[in-house]
N, C-alpha and C positions, 0 to 999 in steps of 0.2 A: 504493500500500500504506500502510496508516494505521504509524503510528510506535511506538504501542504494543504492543510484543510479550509483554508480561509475560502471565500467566496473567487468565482471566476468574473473578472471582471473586463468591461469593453474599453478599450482604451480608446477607439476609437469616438465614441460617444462621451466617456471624457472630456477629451478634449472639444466637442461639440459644445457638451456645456460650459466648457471652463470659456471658450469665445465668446458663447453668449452673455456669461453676465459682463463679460467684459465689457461689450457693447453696450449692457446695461446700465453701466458706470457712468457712459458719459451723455446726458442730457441731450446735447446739440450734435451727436455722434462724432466718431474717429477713425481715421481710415486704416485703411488694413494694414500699415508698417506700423502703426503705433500699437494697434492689439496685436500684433505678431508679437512684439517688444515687450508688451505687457502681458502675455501666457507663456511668453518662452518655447511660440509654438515656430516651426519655421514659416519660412512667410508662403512654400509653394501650399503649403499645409494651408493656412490660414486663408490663402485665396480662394483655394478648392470648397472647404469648410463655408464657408462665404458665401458664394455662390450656390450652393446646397441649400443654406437656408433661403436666402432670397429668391429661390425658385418654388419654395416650399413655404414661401410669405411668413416667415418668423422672423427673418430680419428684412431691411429696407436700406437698398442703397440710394442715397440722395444726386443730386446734382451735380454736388461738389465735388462727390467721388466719396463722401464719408458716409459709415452704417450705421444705423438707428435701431430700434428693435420694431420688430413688423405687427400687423394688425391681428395677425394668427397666434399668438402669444397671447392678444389682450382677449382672444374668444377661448383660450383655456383658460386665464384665470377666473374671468365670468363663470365658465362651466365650475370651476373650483368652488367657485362661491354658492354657485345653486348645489352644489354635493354639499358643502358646509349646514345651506339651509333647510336642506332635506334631515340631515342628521342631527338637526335640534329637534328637529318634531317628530322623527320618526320614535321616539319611546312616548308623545302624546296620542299619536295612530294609535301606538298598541294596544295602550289605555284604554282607547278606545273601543278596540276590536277585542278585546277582551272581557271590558266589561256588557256589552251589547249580545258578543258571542255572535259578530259579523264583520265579514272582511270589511275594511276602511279603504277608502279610496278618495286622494286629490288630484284636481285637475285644477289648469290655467290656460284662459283665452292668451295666448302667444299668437300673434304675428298671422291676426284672422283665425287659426284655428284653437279649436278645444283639444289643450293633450293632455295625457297621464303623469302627472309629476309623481306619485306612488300609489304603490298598494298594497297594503299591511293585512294578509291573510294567515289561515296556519290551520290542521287540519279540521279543530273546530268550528272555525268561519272561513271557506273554501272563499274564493272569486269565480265573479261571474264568468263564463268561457267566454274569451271576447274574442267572437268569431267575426267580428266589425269593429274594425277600428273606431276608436271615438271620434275622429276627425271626421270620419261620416256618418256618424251615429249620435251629434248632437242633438237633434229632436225625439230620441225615443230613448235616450237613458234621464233621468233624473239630474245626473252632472251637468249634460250637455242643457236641458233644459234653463236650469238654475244661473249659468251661467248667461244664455241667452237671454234673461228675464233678466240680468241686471243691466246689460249693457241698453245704452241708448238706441234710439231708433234707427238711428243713421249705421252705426254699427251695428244691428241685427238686422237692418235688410242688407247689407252689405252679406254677414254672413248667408243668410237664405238666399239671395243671388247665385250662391258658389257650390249649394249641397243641394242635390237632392232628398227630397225627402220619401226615402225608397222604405218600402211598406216589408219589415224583420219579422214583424207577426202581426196576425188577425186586430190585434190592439194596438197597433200604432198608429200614431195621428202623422196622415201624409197627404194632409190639404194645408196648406200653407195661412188662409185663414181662420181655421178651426186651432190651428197652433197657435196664433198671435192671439186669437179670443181666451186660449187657457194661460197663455203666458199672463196677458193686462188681469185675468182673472186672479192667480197667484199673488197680484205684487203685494198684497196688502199682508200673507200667509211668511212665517220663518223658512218654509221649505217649499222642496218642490219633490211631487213623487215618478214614478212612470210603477206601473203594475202590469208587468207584462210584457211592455211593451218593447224592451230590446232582446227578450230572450223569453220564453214561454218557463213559464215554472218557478221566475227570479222579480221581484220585487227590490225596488228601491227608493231612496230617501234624499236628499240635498242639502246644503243651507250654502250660504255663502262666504268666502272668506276672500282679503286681499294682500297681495303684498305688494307696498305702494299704490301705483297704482292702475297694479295688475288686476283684473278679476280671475275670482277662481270658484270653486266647490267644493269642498267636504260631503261627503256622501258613507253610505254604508249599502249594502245588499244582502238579501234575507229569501229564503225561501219563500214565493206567492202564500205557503198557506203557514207563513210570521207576520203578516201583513198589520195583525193585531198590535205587535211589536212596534209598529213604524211609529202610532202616534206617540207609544211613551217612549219613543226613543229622541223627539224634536227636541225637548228639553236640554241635554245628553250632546247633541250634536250641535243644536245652538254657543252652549259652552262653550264646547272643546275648541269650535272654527272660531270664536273668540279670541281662546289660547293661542291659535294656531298664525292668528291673523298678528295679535303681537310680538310672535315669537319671530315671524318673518321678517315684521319689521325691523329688528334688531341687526337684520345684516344685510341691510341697504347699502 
C-alpha cells in the first residue's frame, strides 16, 4: 500500500482558482503579467487559464486588455444564496410536514413562471407524482393557483397568455374565465385549494409567502379522502409561510 493517504488533488484547477481570486483582488482589473506575477503561475499558463474562463464567462477581459471577474461567477453566488435560503427553512418545512403528516411544498413566481423551490416529504407524507411540471400546471394545483391570485392583473394575464390551461383531470378548471371568477373569489380567503384537480386521489392546500419581493406559496398535499384535514390545517400553514416569509427575508 503506497504511504500517501492524503487526498488526490487537481493541480490543474488549483491553479484555476488561485487566478481567479487573483483577478478578484483587483476592483478595476489587471492584466495577465501582473496575475502571472502574482500566482507564481507562468504566464503561457496564465494566458491559457485566461482564456478558458473568458470563454466560459467567469472572467471578462476589458478593452484595455485587463480581466475582471465575469457575470457567471455572480449567477453562482446568487445560486449560493438561494441554497443558503432554502437551508434556513428547510427544518421549518419539516415542522411542518411532520406535524400535519403531509408532504410541504414551496414554490416562487421567477421570471413568468411558477417553480418548485422544495419539497419536504418522507415516507409518512409521500409527494404528489408530478407527472406535470408546475410551470404548466399553474391552474390546477393549489401552488400554482395561490400564486396567481396574488399577482396583479397585468401579470396574470401575462401569465394565462403563455399556459395553456390543458384539462389533468375531470376536475380541473380549463376555461380561463371560470378561473379568474375562483381566483377574484378567493382573495378575501388565507388559502387556496384544488381537490382533485392536478392528480385524481390528491388534495391540496396554499397560502402565500414572499421573499422580497418575490411571490411565492406554501402548500401541503393530502390524500382527497384528508380533505377534512385541509381546513384545520389553514391555521398551521398561515403560521408557518409567516415564519417562512421572515426567515427569507433575512438573506436578501
Amino acid at each position: 500500500m503506497g504511504g500517501n493517504d492524503g487526498p488526490t488533488l487537481i493541480s490543474s484547477v488549483q491553479r484555476a482558482f488561485r487566478l481567479m481570486e487573483a483577478v478578484g483582488a483587483h476592483e478595476s482589473g489587471a492584466p495577465a503579467k501582473q496575475l502571472a506575477r502574482e500566482t507564481g503561475l507562468a504566464l503561457a499558463t496564465t494566458y491559457h487559464l485566461l482564456r478558458t474562463m473568458v470563454h466560459d464567462g467567469y472572467v471578462r477581459k476589458l478593452d484595455d486588455g485587463t480581466f475582471v471577474l465575469g457575470e457567471r461567477l455572480g449567477a453562482l453566488h446568487g445560486g449560493s444564496r438561494g441554497q443558503a435560503a432554502l437551508s434556513r427553512i428547510r427544518p421549518t418545512l419539516t415542522e411542518l410536514r411532520d406535524g400535519l403528516s403531509a408532504a410541504a411544498y414551496l414554490t416562487f413566481y421567477e421570471e413568468g413562471e411558477i417553480r418548485v423551490a422544495e419539497i419536504v416529504d418522507g415516507p409518512k407524507a409521500p409527494r404528489v407524482d408530478l407527472w406535470v411540471g408546475f410551470e404548466d400546471a399553474g391552474h390546477a394545483t393549489a401552488l400554482g393557483k395561490c400564486v396567481l391570485r396574488e399577482l396583479d392583473g397585468e401579470a396574470r394575464a401575462d401569465y394565462l397568455s403563455r399556459h395553456t390551461l390543458n384539462d389533468l383531470t375531470p376536475r380541473t378548471i380549463t376555461h380561463r374565465a371560470e378561473l379568474l371568477r375562483r381566483l377574484d373569489a378567493a382573495l378575501h380567503g388565507p388559502a387556496v385549494t384544488d381537490d382533485e384537480e392536478y392528480a385524481l386521489g390528491t388534495a391540496c392546500i396554499a397560502v402565500p409567502v414572499r421573499q422580497g419581493d418575490t411571490i411565492g406559496a406554501l402548500g401541503i398535499s393530502l390524500r382527497a379522502d384528508r380533505t377534512a384535514g385541509l381546513e384545520s390545517a389553514v391555521t398551521t400553514l398561515v403560521t408557518t409561510a409567516e415564519r417562512v416569509s421572515r426567515r427569507l427575508s433575512l438573506t436578501i
